[in-house]
NUZA-813785 format. One record per residue: residue in three letters; x negated, y negated, z of N, C-alpha, C in turn. Coordinates in pm, whole numbers, plus 50000, padded with zeros to 5 digits. Layout:
! NUZA-813785
AlaXYZXYZXYZ;...
***
This chain:
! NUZA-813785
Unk322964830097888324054820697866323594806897909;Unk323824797497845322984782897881324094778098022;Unk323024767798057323964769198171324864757898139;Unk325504748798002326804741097984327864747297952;Unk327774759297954328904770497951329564777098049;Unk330714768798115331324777698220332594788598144;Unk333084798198260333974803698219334944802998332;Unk335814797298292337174799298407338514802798372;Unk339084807398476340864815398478341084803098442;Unk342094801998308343114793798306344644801198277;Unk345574791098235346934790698247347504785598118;Unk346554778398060346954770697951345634764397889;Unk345974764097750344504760897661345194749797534;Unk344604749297471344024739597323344804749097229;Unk345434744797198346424748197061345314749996971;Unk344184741496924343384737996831342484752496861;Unk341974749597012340504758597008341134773496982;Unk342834778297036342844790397053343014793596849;Unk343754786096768343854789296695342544786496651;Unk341444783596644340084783996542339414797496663;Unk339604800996788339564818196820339934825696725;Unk340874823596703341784834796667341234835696542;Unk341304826696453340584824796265339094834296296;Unk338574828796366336894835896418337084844996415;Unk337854853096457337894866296525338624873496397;Unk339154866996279339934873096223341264884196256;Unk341934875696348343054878396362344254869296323;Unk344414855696268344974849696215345574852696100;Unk347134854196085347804857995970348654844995928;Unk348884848495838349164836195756350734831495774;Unk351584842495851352794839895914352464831096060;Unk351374830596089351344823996226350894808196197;Unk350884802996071350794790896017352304781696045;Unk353274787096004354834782796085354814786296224;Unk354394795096312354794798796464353444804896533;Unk352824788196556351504794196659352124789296787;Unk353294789196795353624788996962353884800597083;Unk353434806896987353694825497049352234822097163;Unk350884813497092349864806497141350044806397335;Unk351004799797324350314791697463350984804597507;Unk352224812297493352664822797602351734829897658;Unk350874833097556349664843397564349064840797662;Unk348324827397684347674824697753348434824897888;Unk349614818697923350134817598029351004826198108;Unk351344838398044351734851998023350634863098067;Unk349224858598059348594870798054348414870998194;Unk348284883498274347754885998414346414877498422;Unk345484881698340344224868698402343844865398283;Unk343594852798249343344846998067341524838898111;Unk341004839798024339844832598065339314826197949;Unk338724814297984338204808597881336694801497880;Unk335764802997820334594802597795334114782297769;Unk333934776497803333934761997761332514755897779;Unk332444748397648330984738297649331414725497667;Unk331474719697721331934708697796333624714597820;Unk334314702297698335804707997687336384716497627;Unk335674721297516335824729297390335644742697445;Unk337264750497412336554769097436336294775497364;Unk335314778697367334254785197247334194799397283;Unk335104805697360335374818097377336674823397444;Unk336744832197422338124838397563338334855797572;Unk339574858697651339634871797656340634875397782;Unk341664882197771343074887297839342564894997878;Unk343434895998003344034907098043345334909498056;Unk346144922898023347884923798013347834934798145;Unk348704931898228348664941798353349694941198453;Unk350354949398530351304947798657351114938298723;Unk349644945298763348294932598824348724942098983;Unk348874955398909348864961399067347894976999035;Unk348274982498921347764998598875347344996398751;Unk347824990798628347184994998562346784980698454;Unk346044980498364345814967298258344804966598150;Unk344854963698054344404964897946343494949397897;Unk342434953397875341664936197838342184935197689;Unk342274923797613342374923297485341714908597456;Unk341694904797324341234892497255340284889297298;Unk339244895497347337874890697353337074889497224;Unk336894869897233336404865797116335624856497128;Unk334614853097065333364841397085332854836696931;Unk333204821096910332844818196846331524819996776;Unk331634821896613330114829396551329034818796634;Unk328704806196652327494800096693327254804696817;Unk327924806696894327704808797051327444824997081;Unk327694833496976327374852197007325774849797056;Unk325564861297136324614866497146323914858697231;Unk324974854797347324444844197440324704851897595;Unk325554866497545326334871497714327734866797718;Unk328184857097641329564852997696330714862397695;Unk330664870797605331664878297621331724888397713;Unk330244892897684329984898397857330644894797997;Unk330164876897985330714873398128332344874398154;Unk332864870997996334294866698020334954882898045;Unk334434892998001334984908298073334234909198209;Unk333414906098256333054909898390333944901798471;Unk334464885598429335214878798525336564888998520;Unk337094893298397338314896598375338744906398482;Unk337484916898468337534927398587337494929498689;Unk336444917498731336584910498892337714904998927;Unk338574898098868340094892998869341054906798902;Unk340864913398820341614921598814342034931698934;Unk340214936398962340304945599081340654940799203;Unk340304921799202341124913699290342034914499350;Unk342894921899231344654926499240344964935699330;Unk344004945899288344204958599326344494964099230;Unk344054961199045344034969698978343284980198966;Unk343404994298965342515002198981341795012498833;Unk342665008298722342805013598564342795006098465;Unk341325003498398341294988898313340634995798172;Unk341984991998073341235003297978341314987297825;Unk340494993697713340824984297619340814989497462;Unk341094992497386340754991897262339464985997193;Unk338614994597177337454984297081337844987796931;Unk337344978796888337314974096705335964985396691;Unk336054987896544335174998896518333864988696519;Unk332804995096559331564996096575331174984496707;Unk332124987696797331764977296920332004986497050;Unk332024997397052332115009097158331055003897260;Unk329685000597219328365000597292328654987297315;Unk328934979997330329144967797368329924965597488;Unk331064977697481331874979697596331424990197683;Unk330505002097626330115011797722328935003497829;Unk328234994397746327214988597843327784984097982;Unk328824978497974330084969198061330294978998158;Unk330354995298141331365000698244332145012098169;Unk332515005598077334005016697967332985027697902;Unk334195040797920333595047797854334715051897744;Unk334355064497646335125068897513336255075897594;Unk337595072897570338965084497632338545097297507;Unk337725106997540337505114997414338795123997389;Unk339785126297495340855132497501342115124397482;Unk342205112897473343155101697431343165096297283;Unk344195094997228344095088497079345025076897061;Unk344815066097087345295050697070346075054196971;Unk347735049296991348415045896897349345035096857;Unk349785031796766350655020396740351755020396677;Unk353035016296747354345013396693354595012196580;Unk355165017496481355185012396278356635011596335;Unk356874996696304358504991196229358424991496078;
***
């Protein structure tokens, strides 16, 4: 990771940088073009939010959702395409977890996107081979 790249806990971010995250990462829907203010909650809402920055610009990030006592889940870990393959996302889950266990969280689980398992097993996480992730249908 070069060293003009810090990563720190914040509270609040860049309307701009989180939404060109979010486009990167392809999670941007086209309903969130009228209401990217759901944006800053996220950030200021999450138990520990972190953000990746080259000077001012965050060129990465990544949640955590949690009591912030037993249990919490990392999510949106994302790094802009120029900056991959530098560790950052690495660092921004190792801070997340150090934050976390800070707490006294003791259960830090996450969802990976298909074909990013090894990315997270390197970290620590392993497969719930007896658990099957599911999701709410309205």
């Amino acid at each position: 990771m070069s060293d003009n790249i810090k990563i720190k806990i914040i509270k609040s971010a860049s309307m701009t940088d989180l939404i060109e995250l979010y486009k990167s990462a392809g999670w941007w829907k086209s309903s969130y073009d009228k209401d990217s203010e759901f944006l800053k909650h996220i950030v200021k809402n999450s138990a520990v939010f972190a953000g990746a920055f080259s000077d001012k610009k965050m060129i990465g990030m990544g949640r955590a959702i949690s009591d912030k006592m037993s249990d919490a889940y990392i999510q949106d870990v994302a790094v802009l395409e120029q900056f991959k393959g530098q560790g950052i996302g690495k660092k921004i889950i190792k801070i997340l977890i150090e934050k976390l266990k800070g707490k006294g969280v003791d259960w830090i689980g996450l969802i990976a996107e298909p074909g990013t398992s090894s990315f997270y097993q390197d970290l620590g996480f392993e497969i719930m081979e007896s658990h099957i992730p599911l999701k709410y249908k309205d």
